[in-house]
BAFI-3210 file (N, C-alpha, C; in Angstrom, 3 decimals, decimal comma, padded with zeros to 6 digits):
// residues 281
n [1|2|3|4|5|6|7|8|9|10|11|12|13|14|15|16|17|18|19|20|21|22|23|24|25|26|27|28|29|30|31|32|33|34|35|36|37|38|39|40|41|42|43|44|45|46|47|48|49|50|51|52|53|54|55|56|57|58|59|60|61|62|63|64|65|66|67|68|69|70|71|72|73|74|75|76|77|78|79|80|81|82|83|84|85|86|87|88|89|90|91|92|93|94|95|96|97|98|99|100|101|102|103|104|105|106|107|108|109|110|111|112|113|114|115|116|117|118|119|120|121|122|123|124|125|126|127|128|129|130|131|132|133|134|135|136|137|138|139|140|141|142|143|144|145|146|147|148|149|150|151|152|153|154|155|156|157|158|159|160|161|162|163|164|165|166|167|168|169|170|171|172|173|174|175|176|177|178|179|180|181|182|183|184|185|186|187|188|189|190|191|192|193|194|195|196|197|198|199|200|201|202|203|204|205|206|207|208|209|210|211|212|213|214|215|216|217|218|219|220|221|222|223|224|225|226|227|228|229|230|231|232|233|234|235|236|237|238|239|240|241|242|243|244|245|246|247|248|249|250|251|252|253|254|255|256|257|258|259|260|261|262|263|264|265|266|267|268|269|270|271|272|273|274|275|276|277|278|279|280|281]
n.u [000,821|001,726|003,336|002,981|000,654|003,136|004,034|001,895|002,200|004,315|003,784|001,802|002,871|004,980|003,114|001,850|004,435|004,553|002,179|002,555|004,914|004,361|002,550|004,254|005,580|003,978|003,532|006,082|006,104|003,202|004,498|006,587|004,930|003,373|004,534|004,803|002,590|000,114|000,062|-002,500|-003,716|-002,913|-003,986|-006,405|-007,510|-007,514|-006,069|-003,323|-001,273|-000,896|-002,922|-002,279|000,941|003,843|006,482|007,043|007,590|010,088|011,938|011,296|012,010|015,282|015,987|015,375|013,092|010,934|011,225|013,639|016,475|018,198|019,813|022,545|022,349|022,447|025,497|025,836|025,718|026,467|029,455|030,012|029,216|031,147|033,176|033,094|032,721|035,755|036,942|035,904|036,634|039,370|039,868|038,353|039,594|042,646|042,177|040,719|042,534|044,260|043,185|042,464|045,076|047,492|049,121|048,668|049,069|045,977|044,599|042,127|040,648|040,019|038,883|036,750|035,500|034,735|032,946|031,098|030,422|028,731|026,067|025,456|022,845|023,336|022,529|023,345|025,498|025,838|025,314|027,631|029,945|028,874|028,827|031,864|032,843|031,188|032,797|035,120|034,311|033,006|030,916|028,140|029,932|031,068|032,624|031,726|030,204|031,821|034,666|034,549|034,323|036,741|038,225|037,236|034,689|032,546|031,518|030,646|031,637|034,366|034,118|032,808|035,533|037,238|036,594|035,960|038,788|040,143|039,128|041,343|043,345|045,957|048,613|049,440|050,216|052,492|054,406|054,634|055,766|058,497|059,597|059,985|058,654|057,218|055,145|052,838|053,167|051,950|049,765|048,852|049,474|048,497|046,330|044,630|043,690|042,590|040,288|038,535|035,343|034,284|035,224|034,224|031,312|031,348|031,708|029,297|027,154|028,157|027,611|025,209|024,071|024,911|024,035|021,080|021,102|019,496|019,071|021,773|022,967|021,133|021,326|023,894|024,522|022,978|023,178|021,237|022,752|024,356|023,289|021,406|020,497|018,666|017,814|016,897|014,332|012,389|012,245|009,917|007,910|005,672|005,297|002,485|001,111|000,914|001,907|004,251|003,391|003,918|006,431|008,224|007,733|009,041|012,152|012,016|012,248|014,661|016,667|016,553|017,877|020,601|021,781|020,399|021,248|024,222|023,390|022,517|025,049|026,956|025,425|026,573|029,013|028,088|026,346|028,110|029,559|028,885|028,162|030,159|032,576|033,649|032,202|031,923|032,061]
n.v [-001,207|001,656|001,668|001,875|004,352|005,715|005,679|006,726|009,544|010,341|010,104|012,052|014,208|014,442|014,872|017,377|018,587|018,847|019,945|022,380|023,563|023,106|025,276|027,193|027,279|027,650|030,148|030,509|028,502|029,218|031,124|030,336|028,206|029,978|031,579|030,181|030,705|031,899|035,644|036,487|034,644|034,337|035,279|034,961|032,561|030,592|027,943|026,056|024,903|025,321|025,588|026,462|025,890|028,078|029,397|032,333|034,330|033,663|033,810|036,244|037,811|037,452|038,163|040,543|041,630|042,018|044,402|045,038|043,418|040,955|039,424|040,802|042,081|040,020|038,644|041,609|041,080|038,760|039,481|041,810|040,355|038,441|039,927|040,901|039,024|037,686|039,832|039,949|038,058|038,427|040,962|040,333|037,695|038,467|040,623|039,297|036,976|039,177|040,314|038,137|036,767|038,241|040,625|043,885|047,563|049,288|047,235|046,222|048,063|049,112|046,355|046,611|048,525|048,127|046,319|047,719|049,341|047,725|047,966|050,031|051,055|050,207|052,409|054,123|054,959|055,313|057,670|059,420|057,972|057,921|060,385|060,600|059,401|059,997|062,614|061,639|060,780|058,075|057,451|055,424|053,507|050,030|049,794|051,630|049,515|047,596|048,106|048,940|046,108|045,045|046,820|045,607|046,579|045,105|044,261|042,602|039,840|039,913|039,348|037,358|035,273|036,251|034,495|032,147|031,801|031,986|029,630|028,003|026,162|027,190|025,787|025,148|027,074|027,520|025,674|026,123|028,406|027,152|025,835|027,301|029,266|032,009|034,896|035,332|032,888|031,215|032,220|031,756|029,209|027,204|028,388|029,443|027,093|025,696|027,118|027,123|026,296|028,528|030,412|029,226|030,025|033,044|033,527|032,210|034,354|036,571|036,944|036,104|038,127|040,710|039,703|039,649|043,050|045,477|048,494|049,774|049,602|050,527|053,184|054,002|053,100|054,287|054,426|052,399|050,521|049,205|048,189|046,157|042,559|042,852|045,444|045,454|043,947|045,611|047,243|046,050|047,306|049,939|053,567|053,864|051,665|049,279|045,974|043,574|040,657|038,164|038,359|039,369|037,157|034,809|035,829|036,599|033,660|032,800|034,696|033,312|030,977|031,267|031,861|029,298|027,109|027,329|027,730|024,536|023,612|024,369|024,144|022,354|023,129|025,692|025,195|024,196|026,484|028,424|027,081|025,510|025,391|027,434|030,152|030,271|031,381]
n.w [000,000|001,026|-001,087|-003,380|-003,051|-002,730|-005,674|-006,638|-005,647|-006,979|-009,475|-009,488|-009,035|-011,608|-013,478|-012,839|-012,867|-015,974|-016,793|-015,713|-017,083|-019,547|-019,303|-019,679|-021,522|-023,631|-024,860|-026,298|-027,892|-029,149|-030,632|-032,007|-034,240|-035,443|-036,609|-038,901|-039,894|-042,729|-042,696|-042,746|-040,990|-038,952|-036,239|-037,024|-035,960|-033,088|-033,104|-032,605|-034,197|-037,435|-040,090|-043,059|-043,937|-044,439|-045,538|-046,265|-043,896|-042,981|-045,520|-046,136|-044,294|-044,172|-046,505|-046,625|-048,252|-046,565|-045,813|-044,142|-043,627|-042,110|-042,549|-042,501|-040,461|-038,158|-038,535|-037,793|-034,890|-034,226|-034,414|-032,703|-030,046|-029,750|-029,899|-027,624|-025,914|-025,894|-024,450|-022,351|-021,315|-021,028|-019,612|-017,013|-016,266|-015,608|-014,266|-012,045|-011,186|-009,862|-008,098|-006,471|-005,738|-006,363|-003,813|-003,130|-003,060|-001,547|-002,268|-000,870|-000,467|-003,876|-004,080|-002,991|-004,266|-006,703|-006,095|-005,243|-007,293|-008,851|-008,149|-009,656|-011,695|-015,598|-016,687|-015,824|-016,511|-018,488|-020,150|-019,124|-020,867|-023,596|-024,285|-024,018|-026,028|-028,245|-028,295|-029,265|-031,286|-031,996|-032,222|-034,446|-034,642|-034,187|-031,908|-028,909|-028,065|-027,579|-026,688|-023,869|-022,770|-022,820|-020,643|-017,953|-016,934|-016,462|-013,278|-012,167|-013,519|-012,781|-010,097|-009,718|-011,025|-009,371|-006,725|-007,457|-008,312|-005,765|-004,067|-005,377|-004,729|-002,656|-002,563|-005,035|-006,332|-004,306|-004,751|-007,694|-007,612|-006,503|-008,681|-010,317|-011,941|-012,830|-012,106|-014,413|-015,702|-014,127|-013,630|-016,635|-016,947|-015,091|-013,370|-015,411|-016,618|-014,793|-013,855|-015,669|-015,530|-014,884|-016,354|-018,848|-018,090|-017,728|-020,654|-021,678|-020,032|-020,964|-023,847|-023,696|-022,507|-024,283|-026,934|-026,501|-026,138|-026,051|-025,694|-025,109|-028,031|-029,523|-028,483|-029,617|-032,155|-034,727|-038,155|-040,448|-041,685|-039,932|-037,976|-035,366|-034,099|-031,876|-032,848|-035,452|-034,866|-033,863|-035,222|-037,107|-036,023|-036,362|-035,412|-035,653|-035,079|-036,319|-037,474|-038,700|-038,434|-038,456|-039,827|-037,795|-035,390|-036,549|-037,110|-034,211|-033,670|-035,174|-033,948|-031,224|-031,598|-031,597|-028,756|-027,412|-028,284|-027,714|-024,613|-024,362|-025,416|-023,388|-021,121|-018,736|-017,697|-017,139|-014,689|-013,367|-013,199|-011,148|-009,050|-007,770|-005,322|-005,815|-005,342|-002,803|000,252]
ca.u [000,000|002,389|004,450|001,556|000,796|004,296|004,290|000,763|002,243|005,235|002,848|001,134|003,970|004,975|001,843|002,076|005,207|004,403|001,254|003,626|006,019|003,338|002,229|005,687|006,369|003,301|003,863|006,964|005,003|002,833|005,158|006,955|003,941|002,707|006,001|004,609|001,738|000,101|-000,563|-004,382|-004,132|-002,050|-005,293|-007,596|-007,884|-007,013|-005,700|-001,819|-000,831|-001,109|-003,715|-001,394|002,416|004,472|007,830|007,085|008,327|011,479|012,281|010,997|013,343|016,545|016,352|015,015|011,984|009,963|011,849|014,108|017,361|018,437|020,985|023,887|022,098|022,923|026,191|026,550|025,705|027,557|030,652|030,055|028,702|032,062|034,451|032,772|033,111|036,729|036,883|035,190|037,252|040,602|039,864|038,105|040,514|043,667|041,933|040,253|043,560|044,918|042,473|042,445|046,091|048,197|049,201|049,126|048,574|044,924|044,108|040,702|040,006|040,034|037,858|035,144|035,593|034,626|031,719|030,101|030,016|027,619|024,535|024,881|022,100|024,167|021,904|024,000|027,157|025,738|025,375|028,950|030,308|028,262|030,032|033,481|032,552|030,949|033,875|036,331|034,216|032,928|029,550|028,388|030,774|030,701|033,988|031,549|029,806|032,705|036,039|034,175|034,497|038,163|038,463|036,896|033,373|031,476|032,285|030,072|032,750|034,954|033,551|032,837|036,787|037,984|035,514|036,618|040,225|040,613|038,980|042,076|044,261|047,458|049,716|049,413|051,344|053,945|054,823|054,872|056,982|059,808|059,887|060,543|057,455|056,822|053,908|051,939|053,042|051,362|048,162|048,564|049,529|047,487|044,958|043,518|042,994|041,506|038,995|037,550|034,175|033,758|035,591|032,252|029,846|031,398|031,498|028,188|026,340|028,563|027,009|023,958|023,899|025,073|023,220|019,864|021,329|018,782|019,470|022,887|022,993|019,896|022,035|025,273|023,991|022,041|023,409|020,576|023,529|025,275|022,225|022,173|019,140|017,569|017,069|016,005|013,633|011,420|011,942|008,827|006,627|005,814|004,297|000,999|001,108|001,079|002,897|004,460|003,611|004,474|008,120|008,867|007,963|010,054|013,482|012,450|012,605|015,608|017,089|016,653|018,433|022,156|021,478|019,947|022,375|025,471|023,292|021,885|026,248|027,548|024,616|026,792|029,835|027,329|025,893|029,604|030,266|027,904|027,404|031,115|033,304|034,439|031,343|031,280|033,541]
ca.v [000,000|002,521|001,919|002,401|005,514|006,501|005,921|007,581|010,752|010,678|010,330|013,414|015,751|014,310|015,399|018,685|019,746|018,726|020,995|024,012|023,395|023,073|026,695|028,025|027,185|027,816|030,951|030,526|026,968|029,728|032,623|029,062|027,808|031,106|031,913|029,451|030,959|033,150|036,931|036,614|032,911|034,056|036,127|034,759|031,093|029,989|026,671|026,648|024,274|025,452|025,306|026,365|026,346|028,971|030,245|033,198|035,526|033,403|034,109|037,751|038,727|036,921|038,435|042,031|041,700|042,646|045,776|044,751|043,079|040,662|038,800|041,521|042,101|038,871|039,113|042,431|040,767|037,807|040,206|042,437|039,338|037,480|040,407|041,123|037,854|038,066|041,398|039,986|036,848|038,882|041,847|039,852|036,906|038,800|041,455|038,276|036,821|040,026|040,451|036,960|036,187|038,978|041,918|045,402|048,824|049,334|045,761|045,631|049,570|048,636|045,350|047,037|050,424|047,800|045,836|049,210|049,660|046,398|048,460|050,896|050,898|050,417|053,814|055,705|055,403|055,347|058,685|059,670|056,920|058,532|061,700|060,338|058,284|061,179|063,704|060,987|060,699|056,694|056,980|054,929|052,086|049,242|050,157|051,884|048,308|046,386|048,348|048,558|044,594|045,036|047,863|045,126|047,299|044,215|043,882|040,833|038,710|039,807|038,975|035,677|035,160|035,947|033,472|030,993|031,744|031,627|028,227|027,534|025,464|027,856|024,967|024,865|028,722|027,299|024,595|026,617|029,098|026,078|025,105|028,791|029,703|033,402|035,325|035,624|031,846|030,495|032,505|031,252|027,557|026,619|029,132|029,549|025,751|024,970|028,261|026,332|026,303|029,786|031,154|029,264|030,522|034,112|033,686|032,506|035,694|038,173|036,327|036,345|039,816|041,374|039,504|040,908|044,089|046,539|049,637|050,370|049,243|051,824|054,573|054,334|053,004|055,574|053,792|051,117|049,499|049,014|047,392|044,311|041,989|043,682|046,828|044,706|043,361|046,544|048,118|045,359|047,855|051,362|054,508|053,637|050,301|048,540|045,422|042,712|039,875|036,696|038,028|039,421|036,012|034,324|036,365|036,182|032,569|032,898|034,952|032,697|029,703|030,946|031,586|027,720|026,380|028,197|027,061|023,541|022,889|024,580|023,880|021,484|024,124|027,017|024,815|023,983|027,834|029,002|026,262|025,464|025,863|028,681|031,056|029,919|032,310]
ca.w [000,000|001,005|-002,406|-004,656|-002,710|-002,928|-006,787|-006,711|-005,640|-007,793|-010,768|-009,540|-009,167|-012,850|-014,232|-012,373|-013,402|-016,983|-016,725|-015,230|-017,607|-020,701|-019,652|-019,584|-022,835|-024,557|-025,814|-027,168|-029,228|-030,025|-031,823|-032,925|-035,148|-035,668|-037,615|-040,544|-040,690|-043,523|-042,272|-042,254|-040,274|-037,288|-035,142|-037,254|-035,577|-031,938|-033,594|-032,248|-035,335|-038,512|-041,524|-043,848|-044,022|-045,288|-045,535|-046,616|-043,128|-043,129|-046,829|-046,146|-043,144|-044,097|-047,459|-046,766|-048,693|-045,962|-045,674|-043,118|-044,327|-041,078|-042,473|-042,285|-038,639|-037,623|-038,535|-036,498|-033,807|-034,056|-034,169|-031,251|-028,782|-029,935|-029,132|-025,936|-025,085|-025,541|-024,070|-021,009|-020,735|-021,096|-018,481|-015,784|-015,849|-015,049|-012,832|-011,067|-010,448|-009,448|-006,408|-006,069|-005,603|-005,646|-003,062|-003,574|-002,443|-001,631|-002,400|-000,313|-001,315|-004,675|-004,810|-002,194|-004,947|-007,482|-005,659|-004,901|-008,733|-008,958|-007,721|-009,851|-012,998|-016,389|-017,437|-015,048|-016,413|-020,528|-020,272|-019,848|-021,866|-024,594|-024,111|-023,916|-027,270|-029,002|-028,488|-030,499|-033,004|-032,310|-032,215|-035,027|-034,537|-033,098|-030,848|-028,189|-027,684|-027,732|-025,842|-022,600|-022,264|-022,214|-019,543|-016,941|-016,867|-015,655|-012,177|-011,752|-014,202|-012,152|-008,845|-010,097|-011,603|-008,096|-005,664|-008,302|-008,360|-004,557|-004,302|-005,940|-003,584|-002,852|-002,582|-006,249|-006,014|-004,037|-005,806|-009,199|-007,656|-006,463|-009,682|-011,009|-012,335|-013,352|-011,837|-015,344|-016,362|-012,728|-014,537|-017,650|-017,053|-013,678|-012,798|-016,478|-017,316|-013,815|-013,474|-016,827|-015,689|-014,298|-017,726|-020,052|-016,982|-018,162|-021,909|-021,919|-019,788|-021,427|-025,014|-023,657|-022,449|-025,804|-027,820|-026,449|-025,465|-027,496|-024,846|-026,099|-029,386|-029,963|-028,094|-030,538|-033,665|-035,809|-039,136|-040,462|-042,009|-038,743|-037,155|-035,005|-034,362|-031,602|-033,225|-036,289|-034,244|-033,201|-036,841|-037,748|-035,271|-036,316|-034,325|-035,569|-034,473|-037,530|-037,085|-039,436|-037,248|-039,305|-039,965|-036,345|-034,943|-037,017|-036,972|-033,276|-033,081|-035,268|-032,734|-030,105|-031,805|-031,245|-027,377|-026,921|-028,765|-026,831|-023,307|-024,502|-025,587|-022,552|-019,366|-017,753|-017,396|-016,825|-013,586|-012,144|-012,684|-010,451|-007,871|-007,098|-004,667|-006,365|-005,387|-001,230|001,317]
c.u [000,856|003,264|003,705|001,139|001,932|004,556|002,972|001,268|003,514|004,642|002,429|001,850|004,937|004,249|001,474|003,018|005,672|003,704|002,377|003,964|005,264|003,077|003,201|005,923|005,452|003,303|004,795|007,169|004,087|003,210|005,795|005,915|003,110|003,927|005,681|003,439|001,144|-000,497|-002,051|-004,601|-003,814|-003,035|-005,506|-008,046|-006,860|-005,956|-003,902|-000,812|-001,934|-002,042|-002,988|000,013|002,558|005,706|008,570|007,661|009,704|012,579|012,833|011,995|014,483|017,066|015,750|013,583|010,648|010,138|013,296|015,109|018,282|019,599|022,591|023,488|022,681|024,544|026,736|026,753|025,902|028,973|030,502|030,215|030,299|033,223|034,185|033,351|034,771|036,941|036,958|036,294|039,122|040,462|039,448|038,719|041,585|043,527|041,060|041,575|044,098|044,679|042,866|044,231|047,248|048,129|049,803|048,351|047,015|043,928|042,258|039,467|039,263|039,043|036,599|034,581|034,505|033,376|030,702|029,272|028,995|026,431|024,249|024,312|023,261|023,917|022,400|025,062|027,165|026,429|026,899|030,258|029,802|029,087|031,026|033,534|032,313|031,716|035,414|035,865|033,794|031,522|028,901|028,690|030,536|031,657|033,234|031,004|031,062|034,039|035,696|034,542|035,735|039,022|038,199|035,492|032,199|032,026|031,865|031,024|033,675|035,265|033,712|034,083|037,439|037,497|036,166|038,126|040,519|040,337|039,827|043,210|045,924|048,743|049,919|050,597|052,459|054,824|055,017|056,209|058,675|060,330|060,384|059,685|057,137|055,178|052,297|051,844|052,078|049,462|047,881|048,752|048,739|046,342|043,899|042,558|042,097|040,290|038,281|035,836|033,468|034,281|034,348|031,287|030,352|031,210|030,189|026,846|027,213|027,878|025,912|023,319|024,009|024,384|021,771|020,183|021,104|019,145|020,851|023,090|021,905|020,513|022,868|024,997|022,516|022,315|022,304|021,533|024,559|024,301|022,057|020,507|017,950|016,761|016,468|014,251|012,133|011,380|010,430|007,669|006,469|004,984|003,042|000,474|000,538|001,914|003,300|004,674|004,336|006,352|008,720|008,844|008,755|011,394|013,339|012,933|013,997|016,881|017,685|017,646|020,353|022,690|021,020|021,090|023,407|024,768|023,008|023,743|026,871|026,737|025,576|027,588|029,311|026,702|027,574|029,814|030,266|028,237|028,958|031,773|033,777|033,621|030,842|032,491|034,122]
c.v [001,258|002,721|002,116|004,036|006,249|006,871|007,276|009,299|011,418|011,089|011,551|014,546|015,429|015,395|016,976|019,746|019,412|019,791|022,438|024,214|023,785|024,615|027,655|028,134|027,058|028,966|031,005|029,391|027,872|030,657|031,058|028,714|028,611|032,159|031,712|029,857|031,789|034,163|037,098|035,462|033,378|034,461|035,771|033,505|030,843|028,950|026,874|025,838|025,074|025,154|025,326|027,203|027,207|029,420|031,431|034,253|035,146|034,273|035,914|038,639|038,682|037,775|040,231|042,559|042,330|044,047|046,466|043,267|042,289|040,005|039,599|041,841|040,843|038,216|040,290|042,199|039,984|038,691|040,754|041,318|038,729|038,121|040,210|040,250|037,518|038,875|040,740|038,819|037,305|039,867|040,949|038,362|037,635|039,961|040,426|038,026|037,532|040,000|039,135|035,960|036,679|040,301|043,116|046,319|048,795|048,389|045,956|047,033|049,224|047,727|045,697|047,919|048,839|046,919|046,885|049,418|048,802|046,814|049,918|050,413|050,722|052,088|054,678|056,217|055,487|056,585|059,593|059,267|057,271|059,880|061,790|059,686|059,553|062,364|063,024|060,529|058,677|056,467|056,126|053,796|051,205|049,212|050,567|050,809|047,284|046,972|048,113|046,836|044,491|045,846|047,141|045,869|046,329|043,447|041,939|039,292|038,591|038,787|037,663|034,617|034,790|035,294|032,278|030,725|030,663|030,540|027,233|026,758|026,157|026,934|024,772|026,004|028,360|026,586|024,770|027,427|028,579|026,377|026,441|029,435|030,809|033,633|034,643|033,856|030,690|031,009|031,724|029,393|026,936|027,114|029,429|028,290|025,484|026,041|027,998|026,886|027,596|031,064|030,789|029,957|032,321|034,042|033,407|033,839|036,688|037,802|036,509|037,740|041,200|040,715|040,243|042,347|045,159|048,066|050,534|050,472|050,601|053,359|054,587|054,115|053,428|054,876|052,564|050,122|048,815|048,444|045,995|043,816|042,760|044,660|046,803|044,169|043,928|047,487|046,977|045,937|049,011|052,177|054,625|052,602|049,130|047,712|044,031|041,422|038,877|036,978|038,529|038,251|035,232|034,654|036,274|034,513|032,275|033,249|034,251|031,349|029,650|030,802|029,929|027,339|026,240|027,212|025,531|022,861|023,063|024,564|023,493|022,504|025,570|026,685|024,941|025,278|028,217|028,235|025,407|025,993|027,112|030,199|030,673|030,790|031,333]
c.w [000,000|-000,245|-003,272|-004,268|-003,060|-004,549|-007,278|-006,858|-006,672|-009,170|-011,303|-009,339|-010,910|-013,302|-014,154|-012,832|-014,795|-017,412|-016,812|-017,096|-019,363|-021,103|-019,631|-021,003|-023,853|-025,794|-026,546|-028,508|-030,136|-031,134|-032,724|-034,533|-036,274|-036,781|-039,399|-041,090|-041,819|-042,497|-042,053|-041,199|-038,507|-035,762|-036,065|-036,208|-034,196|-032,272|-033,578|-033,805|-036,765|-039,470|-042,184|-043,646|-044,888|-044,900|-045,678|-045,289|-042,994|-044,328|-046,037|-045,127|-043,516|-045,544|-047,961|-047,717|-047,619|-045,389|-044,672|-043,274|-042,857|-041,253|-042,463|-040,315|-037,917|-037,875|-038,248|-035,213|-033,232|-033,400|-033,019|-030,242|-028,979|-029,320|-028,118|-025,071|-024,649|-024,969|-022,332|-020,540|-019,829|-019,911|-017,161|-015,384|-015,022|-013,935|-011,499|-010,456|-009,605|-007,955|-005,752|-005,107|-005,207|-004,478|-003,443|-002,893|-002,483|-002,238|-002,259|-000,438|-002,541|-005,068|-004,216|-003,466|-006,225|-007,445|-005,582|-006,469|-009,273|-008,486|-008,533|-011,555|-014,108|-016,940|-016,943|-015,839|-018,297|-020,957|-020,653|-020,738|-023,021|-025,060|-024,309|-026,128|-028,083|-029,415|-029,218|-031,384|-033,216|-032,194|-033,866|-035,514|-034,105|-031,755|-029,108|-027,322|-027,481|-026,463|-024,495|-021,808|-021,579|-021,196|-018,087|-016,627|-016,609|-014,208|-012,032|-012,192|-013,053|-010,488|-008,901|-010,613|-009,396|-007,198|-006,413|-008,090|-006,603|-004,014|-004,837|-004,938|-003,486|-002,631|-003,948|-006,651|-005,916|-004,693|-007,262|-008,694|-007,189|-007,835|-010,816|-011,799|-012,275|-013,022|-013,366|-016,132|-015,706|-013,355|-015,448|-017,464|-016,067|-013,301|-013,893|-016,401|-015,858|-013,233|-015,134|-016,291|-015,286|-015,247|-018,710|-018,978|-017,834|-019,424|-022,066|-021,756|-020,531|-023,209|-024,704|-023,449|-024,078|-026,115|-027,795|-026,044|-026,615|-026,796|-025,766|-027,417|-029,954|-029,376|-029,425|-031,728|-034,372|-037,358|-039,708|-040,640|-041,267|-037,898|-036,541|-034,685|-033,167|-032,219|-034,561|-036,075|-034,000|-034,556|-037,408|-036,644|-035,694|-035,231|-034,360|-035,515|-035,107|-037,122|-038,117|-038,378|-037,151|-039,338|-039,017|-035,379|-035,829|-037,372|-035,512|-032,635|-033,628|-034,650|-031,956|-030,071|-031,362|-029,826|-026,984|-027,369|-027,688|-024,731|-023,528|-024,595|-024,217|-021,124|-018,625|-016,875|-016,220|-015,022|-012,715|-012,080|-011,511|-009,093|-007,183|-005,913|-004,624|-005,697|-003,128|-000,910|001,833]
res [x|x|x|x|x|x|x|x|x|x|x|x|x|x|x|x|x|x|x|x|x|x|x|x|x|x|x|x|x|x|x|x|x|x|x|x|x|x|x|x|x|x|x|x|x|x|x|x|x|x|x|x|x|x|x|x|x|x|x|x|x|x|x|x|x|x|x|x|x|x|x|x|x|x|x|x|x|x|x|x|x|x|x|x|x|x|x|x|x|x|x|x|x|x|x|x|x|x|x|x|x|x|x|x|x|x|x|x|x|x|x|x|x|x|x|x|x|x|x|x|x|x|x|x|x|x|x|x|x|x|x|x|x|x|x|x|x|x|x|x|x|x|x|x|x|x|x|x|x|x|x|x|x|x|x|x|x|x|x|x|x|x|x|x|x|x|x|x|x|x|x|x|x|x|x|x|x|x|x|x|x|x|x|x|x|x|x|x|x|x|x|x|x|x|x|x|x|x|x|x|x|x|x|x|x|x|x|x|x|x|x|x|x|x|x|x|x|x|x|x|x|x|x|x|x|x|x|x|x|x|x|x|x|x|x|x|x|x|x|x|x|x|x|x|x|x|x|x|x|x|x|x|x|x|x|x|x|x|x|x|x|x|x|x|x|x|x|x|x|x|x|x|x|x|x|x|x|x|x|x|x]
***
């Protein structure tokens, strides 16, 4: 009795968080399906599957026919998300270590000065970053989206570099420096390869962050031909609220495919980032 019960209830928290799970992910079954459909089908009929297929908003986005030319977008925004990502890997590695390992003047100044900076809005600091950008002449570019990475301007990488680092067993230190081991080679040969999983935990959010990151991208780029997919994205709405529905759900599900991908190859990494040793005092 009790094991039939016991399966009983397993059944029913199945079934439960099938349900959940069903209504989580309905809407995004519905812009899915609703992609293929023709322009009169999509609000005409409840019906989440299709009457009739079509290809026509695919075609129509990828190839600018619908007025709105996505495939050089998607290639802007490959590029940006890719430096960044370098950007991000390169500044908050070696300023992780830094805190993390070595000593210096105003050490604990310094990494408080830099935690403090983690509460403040990004919208605070656009503003004069706009300013600084605008008076050399880079507005435009993609340089204003991209240099920031490499200045260390996301503390949070950081944060997360050094919790990781120091989890690092300092007998590993000593034992490099016996052996004659150079500050920057003890980085590069020991502390890179084994902060692995908290280097993909960063490349992925700094990828994920650029990629949707319509805020900035809509500050600096005024150029259509410099356009990346967000701001692709909201060009299929106008001010009189006209809306191309068929080919904004389908460049959005397009969208969405390089992000899954990127988490569906790298989850496992993205869990050890986080949930290691690396992230406990």
């Amino acid at each position: 009795m009790g094991a039939s019960r016991s399966y009983l209830r397993i059944g029913a928290r199945h079934i439960l968080l099938i349900v959940i799970s069903f209504v989580m992910i309905y809407p995004i079954l519905w812009m899915f399906f609703s992609s293929f459909k023709p322009e009169s089908d999509i609000f005409s009929t409840s019906n989440l599957w299709p009457t009739r297929w079509t290809l026509k908003h695919y075609l129509d986005g990828m190839t600018g026919a619908s007025g709105v030319n996505f495939g050089p977008m998607f290639l802007h925004s490959f590029e940006i998300s890719i430096v960044v990502v370098v950007g991000a890997l390169f500044s908050s590695s070696l300023t992780g270590f830094a805190f993390a390992r070595l000593q210096f003047t105003a050490k604990r100044f310094l990494f408080g000065f830099m935690l403090a900076t983690m509460m403040l809005p990004a919208q605070v600091v656009l503003i004069p970053q706009y300013i600084v950008f605008h008076k050399v002449g880079l507005i435009n570019t993609f340089v204003p989206l991209m240099l920031p990475s490499f200045l260390g301007t996301t503390p949070f990488f950081i944060y997360l570099m050094v919790q990781f680092v120091r989890g690092i067993p300092k007998d590993l230190d000593e034992a490099a420096a016996i052996d004659g081991c150079s500050t920057f080679r003890l980085f590069r040969s020991i502390i890179l390869p084994l902060a692995r999983p908290a280097i993909i935990t960063i490349s992925i959010f700094a990828f994920y962050w650029t990629w949707n990151d319509f805020f900035s991208q809509l500050i600096y780029l005024n150029n259509p031909n410099l356009f990346t997919v967000p701001i692709g994205l909201s060009m299929f709405m106008d001010n009189m609220g006209q809306s191309q529905w068929g080919d904004l759900f389908a460049m959005s599900i397009l969208s969405v495919i390089p992000i899954l991908v990127v988490f569906i190859v790298f989850q496992r990494y993205l869990v050890e980032g986080i949930a290691t040793q690396g992230l406990k005092n």
